[in-house]
C-alpha positions as CSV (number, residue, x, y, z in Angstrom):
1,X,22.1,-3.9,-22.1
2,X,19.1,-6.2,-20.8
3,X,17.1,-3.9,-18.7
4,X,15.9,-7.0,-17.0
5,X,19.4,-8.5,-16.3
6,X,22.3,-5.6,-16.5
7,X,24.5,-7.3,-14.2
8,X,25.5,-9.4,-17.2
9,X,27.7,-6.7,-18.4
10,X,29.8,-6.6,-14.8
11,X,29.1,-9.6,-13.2
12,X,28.1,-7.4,-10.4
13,X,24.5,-7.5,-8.6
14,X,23.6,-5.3,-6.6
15,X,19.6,-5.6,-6.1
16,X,18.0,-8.7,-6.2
17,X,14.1,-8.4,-6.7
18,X,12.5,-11.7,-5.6
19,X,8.7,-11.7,-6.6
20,X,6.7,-15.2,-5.7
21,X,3.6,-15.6,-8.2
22,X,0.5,-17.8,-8.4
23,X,-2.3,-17.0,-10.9
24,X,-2.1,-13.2,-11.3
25,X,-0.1,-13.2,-14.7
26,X,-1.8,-9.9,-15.4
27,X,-0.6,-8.2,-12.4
28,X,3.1,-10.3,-12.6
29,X,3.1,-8.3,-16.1
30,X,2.8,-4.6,-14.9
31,X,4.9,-5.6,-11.7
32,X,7.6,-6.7,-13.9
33,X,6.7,-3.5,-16.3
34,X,7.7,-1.4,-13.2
35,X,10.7,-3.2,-12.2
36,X,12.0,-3.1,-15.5
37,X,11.5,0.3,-16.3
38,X,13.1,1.3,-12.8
39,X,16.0,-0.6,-13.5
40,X,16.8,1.3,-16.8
41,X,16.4,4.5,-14.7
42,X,19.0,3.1,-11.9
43,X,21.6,1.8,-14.7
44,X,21.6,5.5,-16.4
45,X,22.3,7.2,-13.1
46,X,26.4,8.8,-14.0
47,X,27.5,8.6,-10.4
48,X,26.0,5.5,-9.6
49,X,24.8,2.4,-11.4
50,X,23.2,-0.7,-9.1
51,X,23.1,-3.6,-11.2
52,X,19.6,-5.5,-10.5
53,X,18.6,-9.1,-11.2
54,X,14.5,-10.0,-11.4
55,X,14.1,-13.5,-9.9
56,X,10.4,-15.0,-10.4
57,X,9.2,-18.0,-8.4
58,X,6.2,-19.0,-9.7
59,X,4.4,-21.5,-7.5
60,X,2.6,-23.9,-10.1
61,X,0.3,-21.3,-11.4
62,X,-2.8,-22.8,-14.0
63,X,-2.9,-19.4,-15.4
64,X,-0.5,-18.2,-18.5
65,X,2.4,-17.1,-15.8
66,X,5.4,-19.0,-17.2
67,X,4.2,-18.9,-20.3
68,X,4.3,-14.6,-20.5
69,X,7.0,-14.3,-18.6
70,X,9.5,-16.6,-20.9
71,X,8.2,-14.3,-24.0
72,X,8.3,-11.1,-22.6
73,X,11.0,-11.2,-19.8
74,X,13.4,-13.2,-21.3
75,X,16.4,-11.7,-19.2
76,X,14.3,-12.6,-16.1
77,X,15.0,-15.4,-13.8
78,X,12.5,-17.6,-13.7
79,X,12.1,-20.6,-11.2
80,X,8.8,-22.2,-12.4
81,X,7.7,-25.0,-9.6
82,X,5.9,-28.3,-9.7
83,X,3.6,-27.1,-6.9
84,X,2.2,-24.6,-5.2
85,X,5.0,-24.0,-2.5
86,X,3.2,-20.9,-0.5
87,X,4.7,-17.7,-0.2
88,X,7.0,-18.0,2.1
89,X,8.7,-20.8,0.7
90,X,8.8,-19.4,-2.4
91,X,10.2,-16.3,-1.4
92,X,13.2,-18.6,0.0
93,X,14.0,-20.2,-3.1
94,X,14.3,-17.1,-4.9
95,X,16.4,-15.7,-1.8
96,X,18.4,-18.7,-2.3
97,X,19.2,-18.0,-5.9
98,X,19.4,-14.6,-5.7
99,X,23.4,-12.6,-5.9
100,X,22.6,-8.9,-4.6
101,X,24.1,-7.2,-1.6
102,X,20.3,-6.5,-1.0
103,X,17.8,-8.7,-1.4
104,X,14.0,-7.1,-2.3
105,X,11.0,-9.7,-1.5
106,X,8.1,-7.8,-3.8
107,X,4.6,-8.7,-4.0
108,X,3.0,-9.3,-7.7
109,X,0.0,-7.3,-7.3
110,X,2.4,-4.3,-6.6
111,X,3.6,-1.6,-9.0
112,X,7.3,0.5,-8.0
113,X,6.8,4.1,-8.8
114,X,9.5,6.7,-9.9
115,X,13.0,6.1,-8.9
116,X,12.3,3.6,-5.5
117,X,14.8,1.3,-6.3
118,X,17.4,3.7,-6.8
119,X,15.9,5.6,-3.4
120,X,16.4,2.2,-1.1
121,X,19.7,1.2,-2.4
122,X,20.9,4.7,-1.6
123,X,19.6,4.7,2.1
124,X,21.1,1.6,2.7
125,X,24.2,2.5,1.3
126,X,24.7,5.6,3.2
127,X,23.3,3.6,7.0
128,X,24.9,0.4,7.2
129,X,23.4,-0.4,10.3
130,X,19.8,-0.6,8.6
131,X,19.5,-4.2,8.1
132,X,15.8,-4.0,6.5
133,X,13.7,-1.4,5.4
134,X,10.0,-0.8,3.8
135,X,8.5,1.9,1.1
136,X,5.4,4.1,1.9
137,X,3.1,2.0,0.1
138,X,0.3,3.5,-1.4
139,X,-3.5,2.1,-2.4
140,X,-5.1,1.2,-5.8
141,X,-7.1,4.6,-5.5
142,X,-4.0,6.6,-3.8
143,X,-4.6,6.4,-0.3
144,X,-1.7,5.3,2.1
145,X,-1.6,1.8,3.0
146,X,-0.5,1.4,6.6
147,X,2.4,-1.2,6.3
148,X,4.9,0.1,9.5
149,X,4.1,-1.7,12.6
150,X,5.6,-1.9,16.1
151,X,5.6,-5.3,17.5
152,X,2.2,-6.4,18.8
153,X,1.6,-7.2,22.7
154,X,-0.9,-10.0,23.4
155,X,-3.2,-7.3,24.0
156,X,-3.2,-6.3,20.3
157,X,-3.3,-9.8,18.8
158,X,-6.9,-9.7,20.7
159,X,-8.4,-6.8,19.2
160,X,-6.0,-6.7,15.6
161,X,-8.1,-8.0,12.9
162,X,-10.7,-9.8,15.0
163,X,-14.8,-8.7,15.5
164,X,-13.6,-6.8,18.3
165,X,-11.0,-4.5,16.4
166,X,-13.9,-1.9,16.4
167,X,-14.2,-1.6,19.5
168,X,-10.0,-1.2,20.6
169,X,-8.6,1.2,22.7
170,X,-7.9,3.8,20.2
171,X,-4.3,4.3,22.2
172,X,-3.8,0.4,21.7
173,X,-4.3,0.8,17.9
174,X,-2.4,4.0,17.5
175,X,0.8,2.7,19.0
176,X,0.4,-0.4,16.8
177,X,-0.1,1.4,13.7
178,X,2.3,3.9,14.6
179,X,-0.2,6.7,13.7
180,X,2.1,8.7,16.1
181,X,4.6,9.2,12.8
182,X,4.4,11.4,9.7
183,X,3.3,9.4,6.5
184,X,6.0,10.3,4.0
185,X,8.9,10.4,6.5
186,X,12.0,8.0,7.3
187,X,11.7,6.6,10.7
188,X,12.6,3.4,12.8
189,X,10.1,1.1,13.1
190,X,9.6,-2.3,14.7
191,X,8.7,-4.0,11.3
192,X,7.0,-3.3,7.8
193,X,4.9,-5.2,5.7
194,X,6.8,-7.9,3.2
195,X,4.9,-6.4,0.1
196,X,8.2,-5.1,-0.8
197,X,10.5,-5.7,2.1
198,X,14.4,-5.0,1.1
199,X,16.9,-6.4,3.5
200,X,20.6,-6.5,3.4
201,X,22.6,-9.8,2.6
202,X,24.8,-9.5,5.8
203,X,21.6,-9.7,7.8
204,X,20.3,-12.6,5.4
205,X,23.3,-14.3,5.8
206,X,23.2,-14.2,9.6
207,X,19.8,-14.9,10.8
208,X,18.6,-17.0,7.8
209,X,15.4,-16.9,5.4
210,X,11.7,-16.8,6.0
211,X,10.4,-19.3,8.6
212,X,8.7,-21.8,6.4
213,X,6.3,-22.7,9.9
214,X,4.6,-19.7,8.5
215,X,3.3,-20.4,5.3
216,X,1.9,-17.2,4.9
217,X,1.2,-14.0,7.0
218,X,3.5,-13.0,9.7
219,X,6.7,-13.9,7.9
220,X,8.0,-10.7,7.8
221,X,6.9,-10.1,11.3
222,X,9.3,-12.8,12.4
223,X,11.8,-11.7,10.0
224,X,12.2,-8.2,10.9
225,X,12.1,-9.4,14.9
226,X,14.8,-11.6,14.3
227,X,16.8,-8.6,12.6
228,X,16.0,-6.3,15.6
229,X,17.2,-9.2,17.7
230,X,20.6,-9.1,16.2
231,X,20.8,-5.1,15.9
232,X,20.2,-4.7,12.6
233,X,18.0,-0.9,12.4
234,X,14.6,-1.8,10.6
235,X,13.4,1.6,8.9
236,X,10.5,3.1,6.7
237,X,11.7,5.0,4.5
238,X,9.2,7.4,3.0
239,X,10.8,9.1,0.0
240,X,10.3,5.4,-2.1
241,X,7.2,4.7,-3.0
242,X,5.1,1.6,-4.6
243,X,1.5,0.6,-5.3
244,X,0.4,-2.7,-3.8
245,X,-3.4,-3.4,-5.0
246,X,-3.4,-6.3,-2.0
247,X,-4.4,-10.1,-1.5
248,X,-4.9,-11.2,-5.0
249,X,-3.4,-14.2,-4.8
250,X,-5.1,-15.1,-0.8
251,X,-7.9,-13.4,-2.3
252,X,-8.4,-16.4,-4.0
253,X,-8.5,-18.8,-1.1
254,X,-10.8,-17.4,1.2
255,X,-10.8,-20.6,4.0
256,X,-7.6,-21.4,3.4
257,X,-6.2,-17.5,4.0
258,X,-8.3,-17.2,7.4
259,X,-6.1,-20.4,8.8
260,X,-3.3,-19.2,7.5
261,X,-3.6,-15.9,8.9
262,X,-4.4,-17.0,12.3
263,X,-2.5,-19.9,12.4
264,X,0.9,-17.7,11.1
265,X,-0.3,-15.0,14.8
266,X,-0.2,-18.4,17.0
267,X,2.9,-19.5,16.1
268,X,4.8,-15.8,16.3
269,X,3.0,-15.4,20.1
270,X,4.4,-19.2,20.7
271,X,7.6,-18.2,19.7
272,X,8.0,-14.9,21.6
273,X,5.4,-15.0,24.1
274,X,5.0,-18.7,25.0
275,X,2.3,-21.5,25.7
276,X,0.1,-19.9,28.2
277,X,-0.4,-16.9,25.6
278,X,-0.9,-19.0,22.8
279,X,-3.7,-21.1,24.6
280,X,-5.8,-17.9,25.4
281,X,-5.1,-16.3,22.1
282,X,-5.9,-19.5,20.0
283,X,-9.6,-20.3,22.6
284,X,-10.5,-16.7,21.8
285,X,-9.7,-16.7,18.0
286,X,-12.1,-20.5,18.0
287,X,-14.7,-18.4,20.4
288,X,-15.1,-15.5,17.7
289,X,-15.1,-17.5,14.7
290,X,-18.1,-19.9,16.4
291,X,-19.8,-16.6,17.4
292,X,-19.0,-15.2,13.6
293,X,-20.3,-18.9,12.2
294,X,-23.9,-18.4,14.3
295,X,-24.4,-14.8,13.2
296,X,-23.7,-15.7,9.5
297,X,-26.4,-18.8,9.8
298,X,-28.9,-16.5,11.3
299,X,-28.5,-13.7,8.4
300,X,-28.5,-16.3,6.3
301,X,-31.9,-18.1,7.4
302,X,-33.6,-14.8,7.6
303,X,-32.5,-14.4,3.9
304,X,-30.0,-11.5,3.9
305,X,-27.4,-11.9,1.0
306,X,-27.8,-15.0,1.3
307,X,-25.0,-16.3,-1.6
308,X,-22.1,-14.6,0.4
309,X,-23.7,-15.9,3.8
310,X,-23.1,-19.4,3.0
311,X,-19.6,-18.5,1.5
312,X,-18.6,-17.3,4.9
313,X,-20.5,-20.1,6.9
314,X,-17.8,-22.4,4.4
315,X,-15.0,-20.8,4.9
316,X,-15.7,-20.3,9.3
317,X,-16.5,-23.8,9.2
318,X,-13.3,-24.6,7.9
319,X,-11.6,-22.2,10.3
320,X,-13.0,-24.3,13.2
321,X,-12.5,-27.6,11.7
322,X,-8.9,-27.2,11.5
323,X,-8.3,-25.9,15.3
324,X,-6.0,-23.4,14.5
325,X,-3.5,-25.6,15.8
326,X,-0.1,-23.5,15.5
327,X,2.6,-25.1,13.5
């Protein structure tokens, strides 16, 4: 049997892992190392055997992506594009290909440890009414990663990842975060980061993909809202864990992940929240960037690091020359 492509025996599929890549082969590789190697561990289970197809959309990568993945994943599916299509977009095609009664949108830079797959398929087997659901997630170095989330009040979006996040309410950040919940245990949640988000194909089927307005960030915020809108339980389930190293692939954008990331929060408080929260949000975001652009100049004059001063003066520069306009 094909480790990476058992359902060829049955014809049945019962995971799809999606993974969206752009110039982290390396990672791709030990992702793909770990899906692998999970799915051999699911396929020898006696009682029960998910069958799981590996779907890679690669977004036009100048690095050896395609290349490595043809010669060492043979029995993986891989949709090579002719340009970069962003992540979300991406992770639609690869939904749209994909067969499983779940569907599992995984990060590259991530890593699935022990039996996870098995783990989620299992919950969702046995609570039909979970519709999506998230693994503790875990650091490079070991430490959790906070990726469960209750929905964010305007309130939030001003102090979540801004200048003024130091300075929150603790309460305000505590209920976000929900700090208020054990680490390693399964609880309801509002939504959970789409490092490796696995979601059911009934709920797939009836709200639809990722919205493609967010090109990146936020996706799976909308996603999992739209899923709570319609019923469907979203749920972290603790006992399945994963590494996600983080960003590599925005990592390597720095201007371009800023607008992103801002842009993607405008257009989820437009959508749920409306114009008159948008317009405050998006003059306060343009306000703290200016204020973020003068401070870097001033460092930068007086000669402190002065290399990654003018990197950020760039990349704030662009941040204020787009507008932020929400899509």
């Amino acid at each position: 049997m094909d480790p990476a492509n058992p359902q060829t025996e049955s014809g049945v599929v019962d995971l799809s892992v999606i993974i969206v890549s752009w110039n982290v082969a390396d990672l791709l590789v030990d992702c793909l190392d770990s899906v692998l190697f999970n799915s051999v561990v699911m396929s020898r289970q006696p009682d029960q055997q998910p069958r799981t197809e590996v779907i890679v959309v690669d977004s036009a990568s100048s690095d050896s992506t395609v290349e490595r993945v043809r010669q060492r994943f043979p029995g993986v599916t891989l949709l090579p594009q002719a340009e970069n299509v962003g992540f979300t977009r991406g992770n639609n095609i690869g939904l749209q290909a994909a067969r499983g009664r779940y569907l599992l949108l995984l990060n590259p830079d991530t890593l699935v440890l022990g039996d996870a797959l098995q783990v989620m398929v299992n919950h969702m087997d046995a609570n039909p009414d979970v519709g999506m659901l998230g693994p503790y997630t875990l650091n490079t170095d070991g430490t959790p990663q906070s990726t469960r989330r209750r929905f964010p009040t305007l309130a939030t979006a001003f102090f979540e990842s801004t200048w003024l996040q130091p300075f929150a309410p603790q309460a305000l950040l505590d209920r976000y975060y929900m700090r208020d919940l054990p680490d390693l245990g399964t609880c309801d949640v509002d939504w959970v980061q789409g490092s490796a988000l696995m979601v059911r194909r009934e709920v797939y089927e009836q709200i639809g993909g990722l919205d493609e307005g967010f090109v990146m960030y936020s996706e799976e915020l909308d996603w999992c809202k739209r899923a709570k809108d319609a019923d469907w339980r979203v749920v972290f389930l603790g006992a399945a864990q994963i590494i996600h190293h983080g960003g590599k692939s925005s990592d390597q954008v720095t201007a371009f992940k800023h607008i992103q990331f801002q842009r993607s929060k405008l257009r989820y408080f437009r959508k749920y929240h409306g114009s008159g929260a948008v317009l405050a949000l998006r003059t306060f975001l343009l306000m703290n960037y200016a204020w973020q652009l003068g401070l870097e100049s001033i460092k930068s004059l007086l000669g402190h690091k002065r290399d990654m001063r003018r990197e950020r003066i760039r990349a704030y520069w662009q941040v204020l020359r787009s507008g932020l306009k929400a899509t």
